[in-house]
N, C-alpha and C positions, 0 to 999 in steps of 0.2 A: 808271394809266399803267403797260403792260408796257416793261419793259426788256428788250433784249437785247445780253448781251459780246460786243463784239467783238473777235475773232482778225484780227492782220497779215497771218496768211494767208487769210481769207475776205476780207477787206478787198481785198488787190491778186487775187484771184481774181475775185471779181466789175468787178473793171476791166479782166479779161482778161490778167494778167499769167499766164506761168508761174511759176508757185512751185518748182519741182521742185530749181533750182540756187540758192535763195534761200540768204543770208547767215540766221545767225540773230541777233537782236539781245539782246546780256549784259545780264544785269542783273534784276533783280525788278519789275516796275512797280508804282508806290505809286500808281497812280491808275488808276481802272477804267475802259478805253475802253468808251461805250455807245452804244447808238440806241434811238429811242421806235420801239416795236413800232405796227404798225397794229391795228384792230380785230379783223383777223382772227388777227392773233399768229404770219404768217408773214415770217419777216426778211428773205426774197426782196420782196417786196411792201411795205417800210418806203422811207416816202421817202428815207433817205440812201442806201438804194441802189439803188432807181430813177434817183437824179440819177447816182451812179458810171458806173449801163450808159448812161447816157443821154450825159451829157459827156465820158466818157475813153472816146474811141473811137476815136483815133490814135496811133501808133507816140510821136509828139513827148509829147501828154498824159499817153500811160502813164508816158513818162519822168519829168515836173514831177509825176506823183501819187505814182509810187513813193520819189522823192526827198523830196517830202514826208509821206509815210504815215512813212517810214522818220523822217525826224526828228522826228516828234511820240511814234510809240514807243521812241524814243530817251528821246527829254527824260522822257518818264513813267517812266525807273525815279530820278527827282529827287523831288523834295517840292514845288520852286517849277521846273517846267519851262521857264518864260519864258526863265530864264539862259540854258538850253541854245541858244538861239536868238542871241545875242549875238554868236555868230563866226559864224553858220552860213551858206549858200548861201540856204535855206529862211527866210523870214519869219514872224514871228507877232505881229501887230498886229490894233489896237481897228480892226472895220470899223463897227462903229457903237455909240453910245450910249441909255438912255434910265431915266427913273425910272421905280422901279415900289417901291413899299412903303416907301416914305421912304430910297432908296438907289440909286445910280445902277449900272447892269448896263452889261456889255460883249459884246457879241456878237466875237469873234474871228475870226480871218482868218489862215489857213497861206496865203502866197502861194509860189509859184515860176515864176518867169516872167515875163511882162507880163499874162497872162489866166488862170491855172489857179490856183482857188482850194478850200481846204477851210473851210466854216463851223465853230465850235464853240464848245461853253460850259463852260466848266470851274466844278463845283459839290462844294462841299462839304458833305455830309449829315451829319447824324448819326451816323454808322460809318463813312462809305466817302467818298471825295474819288472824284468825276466826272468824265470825260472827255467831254462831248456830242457825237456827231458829225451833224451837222447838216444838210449839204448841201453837194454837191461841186460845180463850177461853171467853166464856160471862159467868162469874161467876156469883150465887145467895148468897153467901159472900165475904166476904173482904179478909181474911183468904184463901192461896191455899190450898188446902186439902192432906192431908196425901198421899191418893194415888197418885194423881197429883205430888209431889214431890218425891214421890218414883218411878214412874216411869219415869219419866225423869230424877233423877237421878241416873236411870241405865243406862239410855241411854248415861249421862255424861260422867260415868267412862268407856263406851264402847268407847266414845270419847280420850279419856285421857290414855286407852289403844294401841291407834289404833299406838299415837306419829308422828301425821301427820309432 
């Protein structure tokens, strides 16, 4: 499995933001934003951000993405980011559950909004604590959808196999 870092600013570029007058966010992050590279090992062509070009394609989106890109690289210069979320505008909650190796895994959920969501899975490796970014998403319910869950989390336990 290739990995590749991601950058706040590749991240709201590829949703079409301008970057040019962006804030920069203080701080060190103790936890490494990532995405599973595809076969061909370019990051243009990796699912999380085919789903970015694909769902943040409106003025409002860009808004609830940038809001939430912004808090999640927020909370990552923390140890336990979750706290960060406790006052915050941005949500981050369990959008689904499931066992896998005698231990139950959480797929997470940046909400902002009623519909605009980002997938991810926070892991701990052997040297490095993870940040998964998963799949970005303008949902028409509240509810992630069965397949939506199932297939990220396959993707999880390919993670979770990998034993980075």
């Amino acid at each position: 499995m290739k990995l590749h870092v991601l950058t706040r600013k590749y991240i709201l570029e590829k949703a079409g933001v301008n970057t040019a007058k962006m804030t920069s966010i203080s701080g060190t992050l103790k936890w490494v934003p990532v995405m599973i590279l595809p076969a061909s090992g370019q990051p243009d062509k990796a699912s999380f951000i085919k789903s970015v070009i694909a769902d943040v394609d409106d003025r409002s989106k860009r808004s609830h993405f940038v809001a939430m890109i912004d808090a999640i690289f927020s909370g990552m210069t923390l140890d336990d980011f979750s706290e960060h979320f406790a006052n915050c505008a941005v949500k981050y909650k369990v959008a689904g559950k499931f066992e896998y190796a005698n231990k139950v895994e959480n797929l997470r959920e940046l909400k902002h909004g009623n519909k605009d969501r980002i997938y991810l899975y926070p892991y701990t490796g052997k040297s490095e604590r993870y940040l998964f970014f998963l799949e970005a998403a303008h949902k028409n319910q509240e509810q992630t959808e069965k397949s939506v869950k199932d297939r990220l989390g396959d993707l999880i336990k390919k993670i979770i196999d990998e034993k980075l």
